[in-house]
SETINU-989271 format. One line per 10 residues: number of its first residue (from 1); their letters; for each residue x, y, z of C-alpha. Coordinates in pm, 1 decimal. Example, Ala and Ser with C-alpha at 12.3 -4.5 7.8 and 13.67 -1.06 7.14 Angstrom:
1) as) 1230.0/-450.0/780.0 | 1367.0/-106.0/714.0
//
This chain:
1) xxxxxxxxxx) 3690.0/-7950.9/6668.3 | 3390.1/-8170.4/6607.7 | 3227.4/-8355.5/6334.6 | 3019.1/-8658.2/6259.7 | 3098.1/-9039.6/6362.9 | 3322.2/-9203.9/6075.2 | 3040.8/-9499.3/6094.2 | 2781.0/-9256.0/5937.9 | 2740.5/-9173.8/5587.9 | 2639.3/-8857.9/5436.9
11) xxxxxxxxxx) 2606.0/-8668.3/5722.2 | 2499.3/-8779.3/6107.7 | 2225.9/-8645.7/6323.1 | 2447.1/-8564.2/6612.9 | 2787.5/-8393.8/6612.6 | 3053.7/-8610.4/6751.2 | 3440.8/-8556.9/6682.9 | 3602.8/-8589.9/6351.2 | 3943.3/-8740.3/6292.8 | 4131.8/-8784.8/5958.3
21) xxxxxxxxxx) 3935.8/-9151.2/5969.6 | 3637.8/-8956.2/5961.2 | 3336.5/-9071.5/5714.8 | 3358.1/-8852.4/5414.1 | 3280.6/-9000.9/5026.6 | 3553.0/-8991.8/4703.5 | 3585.6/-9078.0/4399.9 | 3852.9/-9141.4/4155.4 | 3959.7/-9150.1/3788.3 | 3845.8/-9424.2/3566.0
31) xxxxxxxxxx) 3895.1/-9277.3/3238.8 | 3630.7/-9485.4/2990.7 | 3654.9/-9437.0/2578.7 | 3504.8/-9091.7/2510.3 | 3808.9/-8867.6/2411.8 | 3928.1/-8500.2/2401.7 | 4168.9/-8259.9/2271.3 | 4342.4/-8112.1/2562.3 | 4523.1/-7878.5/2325.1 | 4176.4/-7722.5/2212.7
41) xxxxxxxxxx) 4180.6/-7433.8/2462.1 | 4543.5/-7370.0/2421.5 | 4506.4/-7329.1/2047.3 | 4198.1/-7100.4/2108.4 | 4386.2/-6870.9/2327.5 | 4663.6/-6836.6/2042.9 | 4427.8/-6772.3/1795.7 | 4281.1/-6485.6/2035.5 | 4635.4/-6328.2/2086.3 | 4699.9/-6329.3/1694.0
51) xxxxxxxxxx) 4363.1/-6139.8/1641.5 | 4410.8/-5910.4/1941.7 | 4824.1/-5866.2/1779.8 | 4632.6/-5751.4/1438.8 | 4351.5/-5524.1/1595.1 | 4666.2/-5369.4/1784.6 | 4874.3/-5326.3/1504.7 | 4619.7/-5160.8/1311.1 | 4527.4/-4964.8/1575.4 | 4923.0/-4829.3/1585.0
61) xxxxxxxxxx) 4877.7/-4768.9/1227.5 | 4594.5/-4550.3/1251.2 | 4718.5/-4410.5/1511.4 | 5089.9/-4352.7/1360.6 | 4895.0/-4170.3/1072.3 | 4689.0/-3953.3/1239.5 | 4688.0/-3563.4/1203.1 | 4822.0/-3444.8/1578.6 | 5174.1/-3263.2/1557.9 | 5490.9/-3474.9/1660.0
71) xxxxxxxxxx) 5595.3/-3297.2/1949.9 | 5266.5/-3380.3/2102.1 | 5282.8/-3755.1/1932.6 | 5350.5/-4050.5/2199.6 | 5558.3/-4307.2/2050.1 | 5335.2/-4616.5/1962.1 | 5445.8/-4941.5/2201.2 | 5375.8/-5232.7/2023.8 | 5163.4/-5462.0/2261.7 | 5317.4/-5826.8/2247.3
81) xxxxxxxxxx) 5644.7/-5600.9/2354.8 | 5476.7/-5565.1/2718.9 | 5552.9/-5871.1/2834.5 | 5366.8/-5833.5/3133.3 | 5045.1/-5789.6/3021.9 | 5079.6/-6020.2/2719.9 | 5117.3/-6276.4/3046.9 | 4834.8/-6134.9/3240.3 | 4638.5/-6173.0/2922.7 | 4707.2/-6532.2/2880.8
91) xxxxxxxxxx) 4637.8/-6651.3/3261.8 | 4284.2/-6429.9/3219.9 | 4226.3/-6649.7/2909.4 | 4328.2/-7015.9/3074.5 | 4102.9/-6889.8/3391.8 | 3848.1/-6892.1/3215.6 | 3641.9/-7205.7/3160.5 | 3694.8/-7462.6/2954.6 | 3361.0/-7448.4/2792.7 | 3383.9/-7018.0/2754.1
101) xxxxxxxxxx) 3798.3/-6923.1/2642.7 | 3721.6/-7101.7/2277.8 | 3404.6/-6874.0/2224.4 | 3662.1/-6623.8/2125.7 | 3783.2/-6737.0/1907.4 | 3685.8/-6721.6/1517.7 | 3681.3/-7093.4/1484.2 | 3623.4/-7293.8/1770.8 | 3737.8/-7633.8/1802.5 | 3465.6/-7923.6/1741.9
111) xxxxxxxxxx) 3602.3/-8095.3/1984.6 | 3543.3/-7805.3/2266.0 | 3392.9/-7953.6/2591.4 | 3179.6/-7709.2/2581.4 | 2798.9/-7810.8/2731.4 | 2626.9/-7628.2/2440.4 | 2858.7/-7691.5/2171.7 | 2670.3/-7756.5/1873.3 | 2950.4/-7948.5/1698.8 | 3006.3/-8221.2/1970.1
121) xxxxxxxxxx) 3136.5/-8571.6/1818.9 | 2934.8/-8860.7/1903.7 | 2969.7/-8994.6/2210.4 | 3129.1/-9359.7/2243.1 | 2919.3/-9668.0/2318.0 | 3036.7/-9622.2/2703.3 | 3049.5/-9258.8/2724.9 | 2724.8/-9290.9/2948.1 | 2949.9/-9417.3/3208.7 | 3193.3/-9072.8/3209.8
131) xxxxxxxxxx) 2799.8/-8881.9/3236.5 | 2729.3/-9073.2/3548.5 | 3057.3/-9051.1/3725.2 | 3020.4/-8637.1/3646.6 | 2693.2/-8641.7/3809.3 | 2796.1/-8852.8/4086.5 | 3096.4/-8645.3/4186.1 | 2836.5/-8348.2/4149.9 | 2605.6/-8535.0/4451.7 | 2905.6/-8590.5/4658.4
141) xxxxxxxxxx) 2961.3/-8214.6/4648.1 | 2643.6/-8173.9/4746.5 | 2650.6/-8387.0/5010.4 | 2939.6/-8227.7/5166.7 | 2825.8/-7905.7/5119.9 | 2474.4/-7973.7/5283.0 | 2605.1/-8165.6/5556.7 | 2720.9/-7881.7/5750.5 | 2403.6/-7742.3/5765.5 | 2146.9/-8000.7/5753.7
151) xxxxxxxxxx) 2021.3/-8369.3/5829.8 | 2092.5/-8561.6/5541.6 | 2194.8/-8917.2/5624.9 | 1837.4/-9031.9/5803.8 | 1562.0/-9086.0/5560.7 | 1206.9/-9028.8/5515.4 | 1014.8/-9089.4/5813.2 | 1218.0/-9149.6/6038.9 | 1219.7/-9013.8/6431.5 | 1126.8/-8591.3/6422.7
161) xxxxxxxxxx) 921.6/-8427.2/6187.3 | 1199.5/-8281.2/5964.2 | 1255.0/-8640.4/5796.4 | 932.4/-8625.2/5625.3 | 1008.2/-8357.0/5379.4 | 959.4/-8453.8/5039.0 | 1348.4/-8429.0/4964.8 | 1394.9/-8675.4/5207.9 | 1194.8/-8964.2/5007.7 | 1407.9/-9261.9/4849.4
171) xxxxxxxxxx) 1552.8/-9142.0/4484.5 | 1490.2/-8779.0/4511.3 | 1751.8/-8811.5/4849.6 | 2027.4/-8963.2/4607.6 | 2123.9/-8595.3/4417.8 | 2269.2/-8505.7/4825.8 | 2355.8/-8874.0/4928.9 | 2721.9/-8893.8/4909.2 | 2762.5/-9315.3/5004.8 | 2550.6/-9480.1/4758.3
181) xxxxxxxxxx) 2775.2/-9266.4/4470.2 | 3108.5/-9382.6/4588.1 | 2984.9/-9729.8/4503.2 | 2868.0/-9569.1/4160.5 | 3259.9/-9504.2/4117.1 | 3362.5/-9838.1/4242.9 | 3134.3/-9981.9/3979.0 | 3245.8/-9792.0/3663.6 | 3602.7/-9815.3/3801.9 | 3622.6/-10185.6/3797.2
191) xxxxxxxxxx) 3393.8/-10198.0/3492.0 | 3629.2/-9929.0/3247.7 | 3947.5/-10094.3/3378.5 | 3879.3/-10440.3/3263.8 | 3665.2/-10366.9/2944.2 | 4006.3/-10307.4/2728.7 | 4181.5/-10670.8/2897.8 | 3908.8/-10874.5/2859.9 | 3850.9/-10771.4/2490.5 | 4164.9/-10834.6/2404.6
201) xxxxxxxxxx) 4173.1/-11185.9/2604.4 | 3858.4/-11283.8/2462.8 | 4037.4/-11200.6/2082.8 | 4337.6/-11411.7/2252.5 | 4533.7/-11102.4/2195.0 | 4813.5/-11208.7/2462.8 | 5014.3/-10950.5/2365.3 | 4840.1/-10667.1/2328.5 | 4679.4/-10793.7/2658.2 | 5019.3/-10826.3/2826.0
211) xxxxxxxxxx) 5114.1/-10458.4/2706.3 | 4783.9/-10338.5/2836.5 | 4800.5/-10499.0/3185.3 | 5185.7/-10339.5/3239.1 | 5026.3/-9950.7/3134.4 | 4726.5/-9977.3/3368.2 | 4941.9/-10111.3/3660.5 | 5245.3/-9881.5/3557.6 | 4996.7/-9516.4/3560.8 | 4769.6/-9649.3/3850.7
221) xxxxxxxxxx) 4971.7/-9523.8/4134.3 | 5069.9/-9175.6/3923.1 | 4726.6/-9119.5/3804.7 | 4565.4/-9130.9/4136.6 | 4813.1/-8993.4/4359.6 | 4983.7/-8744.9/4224.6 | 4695.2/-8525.1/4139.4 | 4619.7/-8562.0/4498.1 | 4944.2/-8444.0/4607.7 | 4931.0/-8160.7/4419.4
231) xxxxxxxxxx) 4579.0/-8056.0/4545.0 | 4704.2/-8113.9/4896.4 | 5010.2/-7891.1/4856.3 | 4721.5/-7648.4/4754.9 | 4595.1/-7679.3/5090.6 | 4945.6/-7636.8/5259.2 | 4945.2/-7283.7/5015.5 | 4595.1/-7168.3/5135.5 | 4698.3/-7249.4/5510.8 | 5011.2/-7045.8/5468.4
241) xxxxxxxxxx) 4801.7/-6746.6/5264.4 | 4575.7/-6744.7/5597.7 | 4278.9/-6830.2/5385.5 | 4166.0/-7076.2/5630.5 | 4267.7/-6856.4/5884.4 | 4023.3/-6648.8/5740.5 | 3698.6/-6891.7/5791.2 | 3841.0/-7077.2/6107.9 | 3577.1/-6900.1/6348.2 | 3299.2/-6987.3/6137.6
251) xxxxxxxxxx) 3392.1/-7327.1/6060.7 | 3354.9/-7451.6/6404.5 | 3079.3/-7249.2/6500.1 | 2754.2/-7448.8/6598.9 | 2522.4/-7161.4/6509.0 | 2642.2/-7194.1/6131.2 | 2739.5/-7557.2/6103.4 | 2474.2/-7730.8/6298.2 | 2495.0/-8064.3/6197.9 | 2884.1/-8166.9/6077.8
261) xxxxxxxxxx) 3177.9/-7965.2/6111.4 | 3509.9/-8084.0/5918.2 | 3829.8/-8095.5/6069.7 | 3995.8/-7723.5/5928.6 | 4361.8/-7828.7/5931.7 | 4579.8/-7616.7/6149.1 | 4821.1/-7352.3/6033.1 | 5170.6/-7432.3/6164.5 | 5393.7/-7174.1/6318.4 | 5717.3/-7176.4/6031.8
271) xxxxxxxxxx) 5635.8/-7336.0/5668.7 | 5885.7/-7583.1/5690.6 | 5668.3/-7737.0/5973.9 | 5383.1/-7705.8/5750.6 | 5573.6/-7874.8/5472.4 | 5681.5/-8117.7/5682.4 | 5323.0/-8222.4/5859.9 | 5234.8/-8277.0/5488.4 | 5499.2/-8510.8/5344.7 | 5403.8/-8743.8/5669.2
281) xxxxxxxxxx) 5044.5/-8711.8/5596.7 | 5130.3/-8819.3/5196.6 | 5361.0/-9072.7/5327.0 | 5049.9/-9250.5/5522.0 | 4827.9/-9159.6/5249.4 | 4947.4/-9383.2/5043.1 | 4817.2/-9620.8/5241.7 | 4786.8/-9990.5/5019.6 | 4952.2/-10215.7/5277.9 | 4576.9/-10346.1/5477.0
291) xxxxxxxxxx) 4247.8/-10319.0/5455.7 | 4161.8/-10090.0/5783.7 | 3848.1/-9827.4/5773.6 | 3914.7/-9556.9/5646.9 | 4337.5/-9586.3/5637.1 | 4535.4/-9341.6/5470.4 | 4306.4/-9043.4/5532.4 | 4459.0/-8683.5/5572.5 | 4316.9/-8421.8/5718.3 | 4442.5/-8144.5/5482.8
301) xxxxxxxxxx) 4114.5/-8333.5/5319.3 | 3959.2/-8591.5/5495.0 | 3738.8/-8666.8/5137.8 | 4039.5/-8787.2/4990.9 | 3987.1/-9150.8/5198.9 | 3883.0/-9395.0/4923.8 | 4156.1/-9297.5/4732.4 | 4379.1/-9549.7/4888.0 | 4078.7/-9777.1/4845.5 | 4086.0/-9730.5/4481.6
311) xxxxxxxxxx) 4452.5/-9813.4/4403.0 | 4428.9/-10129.6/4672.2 | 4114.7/-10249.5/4494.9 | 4304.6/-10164.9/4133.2 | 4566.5/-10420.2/4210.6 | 4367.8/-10653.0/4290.3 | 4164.1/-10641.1/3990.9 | 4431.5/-10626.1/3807.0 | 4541.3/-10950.8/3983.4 | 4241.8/-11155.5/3872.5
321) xxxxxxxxxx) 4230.6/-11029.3/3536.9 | 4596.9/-11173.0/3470.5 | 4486.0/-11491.5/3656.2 | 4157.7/-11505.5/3470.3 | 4319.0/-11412.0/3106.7 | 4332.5/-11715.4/2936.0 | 4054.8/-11896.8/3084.2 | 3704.0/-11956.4/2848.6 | 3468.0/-11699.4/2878.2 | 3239.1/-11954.5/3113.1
331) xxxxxxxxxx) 3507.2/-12051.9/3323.8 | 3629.6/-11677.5/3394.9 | 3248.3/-11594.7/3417.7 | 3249.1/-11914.2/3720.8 | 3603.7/-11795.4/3851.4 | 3512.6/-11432.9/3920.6 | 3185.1/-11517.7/4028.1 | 3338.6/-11727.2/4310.4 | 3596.8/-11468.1/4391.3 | 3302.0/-11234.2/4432.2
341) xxxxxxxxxx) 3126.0/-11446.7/4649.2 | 3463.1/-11484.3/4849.6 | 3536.2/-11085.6/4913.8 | 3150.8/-11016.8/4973.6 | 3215.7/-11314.1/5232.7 | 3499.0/-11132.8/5385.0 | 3315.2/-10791.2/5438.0 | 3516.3/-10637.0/5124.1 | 3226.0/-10451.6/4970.4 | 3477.8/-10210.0/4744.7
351) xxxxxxxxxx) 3613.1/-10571.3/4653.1 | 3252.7/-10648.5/4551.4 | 3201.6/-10336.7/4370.8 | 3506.7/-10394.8/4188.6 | 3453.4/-10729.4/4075.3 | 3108.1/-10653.0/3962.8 | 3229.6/-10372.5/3757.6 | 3434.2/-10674.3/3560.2 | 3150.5/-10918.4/3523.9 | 2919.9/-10640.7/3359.6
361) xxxxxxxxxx) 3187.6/-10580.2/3140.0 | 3199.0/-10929.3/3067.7 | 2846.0/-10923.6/2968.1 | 2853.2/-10674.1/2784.0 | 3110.1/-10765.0/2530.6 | 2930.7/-11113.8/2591.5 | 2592.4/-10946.7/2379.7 | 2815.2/-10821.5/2087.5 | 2751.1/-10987.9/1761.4 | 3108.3/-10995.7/1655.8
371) xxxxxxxxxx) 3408.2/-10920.9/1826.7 | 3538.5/-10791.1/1514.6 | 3302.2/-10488.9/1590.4 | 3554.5/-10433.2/1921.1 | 3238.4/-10213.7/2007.8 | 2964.3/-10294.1/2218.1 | 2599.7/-10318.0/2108.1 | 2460.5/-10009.4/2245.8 | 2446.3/-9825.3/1928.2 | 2240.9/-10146.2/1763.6
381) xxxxxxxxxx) 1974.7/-10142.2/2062.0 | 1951.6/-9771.3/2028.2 | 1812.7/-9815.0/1669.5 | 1598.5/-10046.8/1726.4 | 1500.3/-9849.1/2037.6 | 1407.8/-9540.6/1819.7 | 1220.7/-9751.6/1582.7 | 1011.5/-9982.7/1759.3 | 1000.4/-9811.0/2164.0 | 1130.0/-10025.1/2495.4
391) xxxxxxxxxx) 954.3/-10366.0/2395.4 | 895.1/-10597.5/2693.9 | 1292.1/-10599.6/2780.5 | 1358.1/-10238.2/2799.1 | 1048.4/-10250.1/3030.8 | 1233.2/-10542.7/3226.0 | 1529.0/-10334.8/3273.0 | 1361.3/-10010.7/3332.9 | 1190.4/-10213.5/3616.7 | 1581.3/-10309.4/3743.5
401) xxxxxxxxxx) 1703.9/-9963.6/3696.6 | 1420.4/-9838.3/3935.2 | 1480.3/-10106.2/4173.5 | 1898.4/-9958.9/4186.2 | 1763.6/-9680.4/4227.4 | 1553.0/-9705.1/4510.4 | 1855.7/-9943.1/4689.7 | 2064.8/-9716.6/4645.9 | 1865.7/-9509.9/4862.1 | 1973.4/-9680.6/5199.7
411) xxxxxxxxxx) 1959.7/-9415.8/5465.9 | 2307.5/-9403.7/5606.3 | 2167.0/-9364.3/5965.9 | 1878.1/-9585.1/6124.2 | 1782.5/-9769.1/5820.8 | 1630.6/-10050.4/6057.5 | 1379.7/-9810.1/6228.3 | 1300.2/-9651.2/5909.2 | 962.4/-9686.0/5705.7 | 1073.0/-9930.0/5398.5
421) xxxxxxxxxx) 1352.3/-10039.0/5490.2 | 1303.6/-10255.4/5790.1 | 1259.7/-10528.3/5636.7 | 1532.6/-10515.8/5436.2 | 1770.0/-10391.0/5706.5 | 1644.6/-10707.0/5898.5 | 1866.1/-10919.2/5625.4 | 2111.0/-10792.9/5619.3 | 2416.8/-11062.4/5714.6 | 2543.0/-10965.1/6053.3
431) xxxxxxxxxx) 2880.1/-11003.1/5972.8 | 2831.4/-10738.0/5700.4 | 3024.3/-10437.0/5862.8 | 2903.8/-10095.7/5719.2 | 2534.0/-10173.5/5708.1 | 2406.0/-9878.5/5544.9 | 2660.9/-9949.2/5231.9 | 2496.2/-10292.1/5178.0 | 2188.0/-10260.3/4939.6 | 2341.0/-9912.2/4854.9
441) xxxxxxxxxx) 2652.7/-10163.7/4692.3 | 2364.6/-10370.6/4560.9 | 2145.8/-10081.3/4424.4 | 2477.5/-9968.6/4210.9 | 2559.2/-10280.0/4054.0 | 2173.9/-10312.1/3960.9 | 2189.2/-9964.8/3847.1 | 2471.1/-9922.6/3625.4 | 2400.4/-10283.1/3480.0 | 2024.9/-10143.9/3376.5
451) xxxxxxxxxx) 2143.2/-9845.9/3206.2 | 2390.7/-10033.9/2983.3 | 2063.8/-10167.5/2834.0 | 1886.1/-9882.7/2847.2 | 1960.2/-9601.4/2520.7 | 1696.0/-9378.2/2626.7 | 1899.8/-9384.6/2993.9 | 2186.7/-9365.6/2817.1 | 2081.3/-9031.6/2669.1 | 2085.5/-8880.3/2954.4
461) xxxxxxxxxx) 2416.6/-8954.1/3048.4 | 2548.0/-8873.6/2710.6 | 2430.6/-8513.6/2787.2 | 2681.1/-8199.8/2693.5 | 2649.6/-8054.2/3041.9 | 2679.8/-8413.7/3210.0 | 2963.4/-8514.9/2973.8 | 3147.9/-8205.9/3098.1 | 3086.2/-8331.4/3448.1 | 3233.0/-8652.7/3360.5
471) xxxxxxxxxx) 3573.7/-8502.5/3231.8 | 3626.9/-8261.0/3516.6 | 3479.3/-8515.1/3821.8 | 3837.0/-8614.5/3990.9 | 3913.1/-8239.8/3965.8 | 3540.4/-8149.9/4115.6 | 3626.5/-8416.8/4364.4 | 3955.0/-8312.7/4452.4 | 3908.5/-7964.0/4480.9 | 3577.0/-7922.7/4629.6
481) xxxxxxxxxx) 3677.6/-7945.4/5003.6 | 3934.0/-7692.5/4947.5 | 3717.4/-7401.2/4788.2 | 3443.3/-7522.2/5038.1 | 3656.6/-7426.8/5382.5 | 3751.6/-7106.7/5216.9 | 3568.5/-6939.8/4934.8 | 3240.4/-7139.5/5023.4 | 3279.1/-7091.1/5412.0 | 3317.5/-6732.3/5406.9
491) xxxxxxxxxx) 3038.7/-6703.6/5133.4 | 2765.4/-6795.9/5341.4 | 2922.7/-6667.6/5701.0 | 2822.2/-6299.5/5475.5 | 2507.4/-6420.1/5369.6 | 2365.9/-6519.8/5690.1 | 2546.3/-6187.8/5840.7 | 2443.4/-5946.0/5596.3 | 2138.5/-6069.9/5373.1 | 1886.4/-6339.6/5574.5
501) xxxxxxxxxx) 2000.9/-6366.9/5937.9 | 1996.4/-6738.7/6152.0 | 1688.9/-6661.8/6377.8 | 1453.8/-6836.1/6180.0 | 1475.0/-7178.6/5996.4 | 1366.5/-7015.1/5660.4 | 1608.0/-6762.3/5741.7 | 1866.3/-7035.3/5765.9 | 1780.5/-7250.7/5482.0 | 1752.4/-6883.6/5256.8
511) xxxxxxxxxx) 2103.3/-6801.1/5302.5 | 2200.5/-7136.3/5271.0 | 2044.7/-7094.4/4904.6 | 2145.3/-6774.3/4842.0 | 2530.1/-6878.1/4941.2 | 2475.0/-7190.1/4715.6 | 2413.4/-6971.5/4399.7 | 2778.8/-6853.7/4443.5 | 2944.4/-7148.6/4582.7 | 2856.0/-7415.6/4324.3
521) xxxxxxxxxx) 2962.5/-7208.0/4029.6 | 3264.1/-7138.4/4233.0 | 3380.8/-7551.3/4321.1 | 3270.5/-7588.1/3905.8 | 3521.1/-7330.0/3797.0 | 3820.6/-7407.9/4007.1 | 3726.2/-7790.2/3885.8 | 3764.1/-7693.1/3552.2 | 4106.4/-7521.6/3607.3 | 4234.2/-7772.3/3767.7
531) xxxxxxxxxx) 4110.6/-8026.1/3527.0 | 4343.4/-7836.4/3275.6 | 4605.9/-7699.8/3485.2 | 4681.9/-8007.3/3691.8 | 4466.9/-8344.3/3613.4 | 4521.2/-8374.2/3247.0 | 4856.5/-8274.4/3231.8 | 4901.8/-8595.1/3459.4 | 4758.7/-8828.3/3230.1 | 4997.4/-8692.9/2975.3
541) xxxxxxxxxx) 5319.1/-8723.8/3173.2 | 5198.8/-9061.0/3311.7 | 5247.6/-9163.0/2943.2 | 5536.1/-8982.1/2878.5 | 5742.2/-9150.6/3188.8 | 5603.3/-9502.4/3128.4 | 5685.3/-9406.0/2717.1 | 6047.8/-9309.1/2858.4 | 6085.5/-9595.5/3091.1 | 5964.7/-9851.7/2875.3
551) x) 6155.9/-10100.5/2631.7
//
């Protein structure tokens, strides 16, 4: 079984073999200060089964009173007495998505998560950053669903002809490029974890602060790895239903996949072996004890790497925030400054990420006018934003934001022979490990700091259809390999065999399209439903067991 080099990035240009330490790209929860009622949908689908109870019971009426003799009459069953179907009924209305079950409702909830709901509360003065993780976990899809089929890690210019089509060029590459968004996540992670501590240390809120510090390190573990667990025993479920029995053939076939192919976990001969394999591939997942490339993978999903990362990095933040607490602002400014330079030093560029997150939090609540507000003063600049345009600054920082962007754009392969960036490959520090995550780390920091003075960015982000992206992305990320080497693998093997063929390249790249119009819905929808069925529910008994453990 074959697959790219770990050492590439969203995709290599050769196939090579692929081991649970493969390259693949993650993300993780970081949940920021817009809100939701999980119990929206639930209360929709009750309201349903009331009005479907009354339409039956009139219906039994009617029907009790009409004019047919009563030898011929069929007793009436009331409905909610089938058990069965009043089940069936319910699981038809929870499958459905999120942002479609409360449409049936007579009154649906304001505070649906619907993308066109016309009732949506105002988004929080950070909400932006749940937008951009959604659309970041959306380009990591991408990327791993693309990379199977095409060249997406060299950029434009480089080597044969195919690098210089136009979705090859830096920024239009990033909505495929799956490396430059995992430091997008490292980013907002370290930025939404220490916004809540250092407001409270800069309001000398000990306390509160000390209360706050034991919840985040208390949930960390459960919120990121139980979810995964549970996806993962998904896996061991699908490999036992034969479902990637079912797509094995294709998935290592090099006239389908002709760039990567993913490792597609073997099926074990009893269940208990299966079971088994996985509780030793959890036990190593939870891999927080050193720093080595790429520890902790699994192969029942080898995108679930940085997750490991995440909780590692976590601590440590955590770490420096308690040693930081009751330092001046200036002084914690200097201190985590110099602890940045030391990790970026060491080669520790999540570390980086991380620590950058904090300091543009740190800013941030630096530019409020008064930390009685306990808001920051995005909602101020939009005003003035709407009244008077960008001004000089917002030009400034729409300059930086470009600049991210274009960083970000690193190709992951061959960046020093490739138009643009030799120069800038040409500095970077030798000692500097992953090469092609180096101004991609830079181009994130850059990019996430511009939008946080940018409202008319902002807007984007603040979107109904990105905002939904940003409450389902660990799901989307979670579940996206899985539906991919089943539902999405056997999708296109009956495109190509049925519909367009694989003689020609616009053959190829058709049913690759075609396929795509399924498969993306597809990943969305089993996001959602796991967003509801499993992730959420998570956060809530995170807080119940820390509620029940604590003093």
């Amino acid at each position: 079984m074959t697959i790219m080099n770990g050492g590439g990035g969203g995709g290599g240009h050769r196939i090579v073999t692929l081991s649970p330490s493969s390259w693949h790209t993650s993300l993780s929860p970081t949940s920021t200060t817009s809100t939701y009622d999980e119990e929206s949908n639930s209360s929709s689908s009750s309201r349903l089964i009331r009005q479907l109870d009354e339409h039956f019971d009139k219906f039994n009426r009617s029907s009790s009173d009409t004019d047919v003799e009563s030898s011929t009459r069929v007793p009436v069953v009331p409905w909610r007495s089938t058990v069965l179907l009043s089940l069936i009924f319910r699981l038809g209305i929870f499958l459905l998505p999120s942002f479609v079950s409360p449409r049936f409702s007579r009154t649906p909830s304001s505070s649906s998560p619907s993308p066109t709901s016309g009732r949506r509360m105002r988004p929080g003065p950070t909400a932006y950053l749940d937008g951009m993780r959604g659309l970041a976990a959306l380009f990591v899809f991408f990327c791993h669903h693309s990379y199977t089929s095409f060249v997406v890690a060299q950029g434009y210019g480089y080597g044969e002809s195919s690098n210089y089509h136009f979705l090859k060029l830096p920024i239009v590459r990033l909505w495929y490029q799956g490396p430059p968004m995992v430091c997008v996540f490292f980013v907002i992670s370290g930025y939404a974890l220490s916004l809540k501590p250092l407001r409270l240390s800069r309001s000398r809120n000990f306390e509160g602060f000390s209360a706050t510090m034991s919840s985040f390190v208390f949930r960390r573990g459960l919120r990121l790895f139980l979810p995964t667990a549970i996806s993962t025993l998904m896996v061991v479920v699908l490999l036992r239903l034969g479902a990637y029995e079912w797509t094995r053939d294709f998935a290592n076939d090099p006239d389908y996949h002709r760039n990567v192919r993913e490792i597609h976990y073997r099926r074990f001969d009893t269940l208990g072996e299966q079971v088994w394999d996985w509780v030793g591939n959890m036990w190593r997942f939870v891999h927080i004890w050193d720093w080595a490339k790429f520890g902790g993978s699994t192969g029942y999903d080898p995108h679930l790497w940085t997750i490991p990362v995440e909780f590692r990095a976590s601590m440590m933040l955590f770490l420096v925030l308690l040693g930081t607490a009751r330092l001046r602002t200036a002084w914690r400014v200097v201190t985590v400054l110099g602890a940045l330079g030391f990790v970026y030093r060491s080669d520790r560029w999540e570390m980086v990420l991380f620590l950058a997150g904090m300091i543009l939090a740190e800013l941030d609540l630096m530019r409020s006018n008064s930390e009685r507000k306990q808001a920051l003063p995005i909602q101020e600049e939009t005003e003035k934003e709407e009244r008077g345009g960008l001004g000089w600054k917002g030009v400034w920082w729409v300059v930086i934001g470009v600049m991210g962007l274009y960083l970000m754009s690193q190709p992951d392969e061959f960046g020093e022979e490739t138009p643009g960036w030799v120069t800038l490959s040409s500095v970077i520090p030798e000692w500097w490990s992953d090469k092609y995550r180096y101004w991609q780390s830079w181009g994130a920091i850059l990019f996430v700091l511009a939008v946080g003075r940018l409202p008319g960015w902002q807007r984007v982000f603040n979107g109904g259809s990105v905002q939904y992206l940003g409450k389902i992305s660990y799901s989307l990320y979670l579940v996206h390999g899985p539906v991919l080497h089943t539902v999405g693998y056997a999708t296109e093997r009956w495109v190509w065999t049925n519909i367009t063929g694989i003689e020609t390249e616009p053959a190829y790249n058709a049913g690759f399209a075609l396929a795509a119009v399924v498969i993306v819905p597809m990943v969305i929808w089993a996001a959602d439903v796991f967003w509801r069925a499993v992730d959420a529910p998570v956060v809530r008994f995170a807080k119940w067991v820390e509620g029940r453990c604590s003093i």
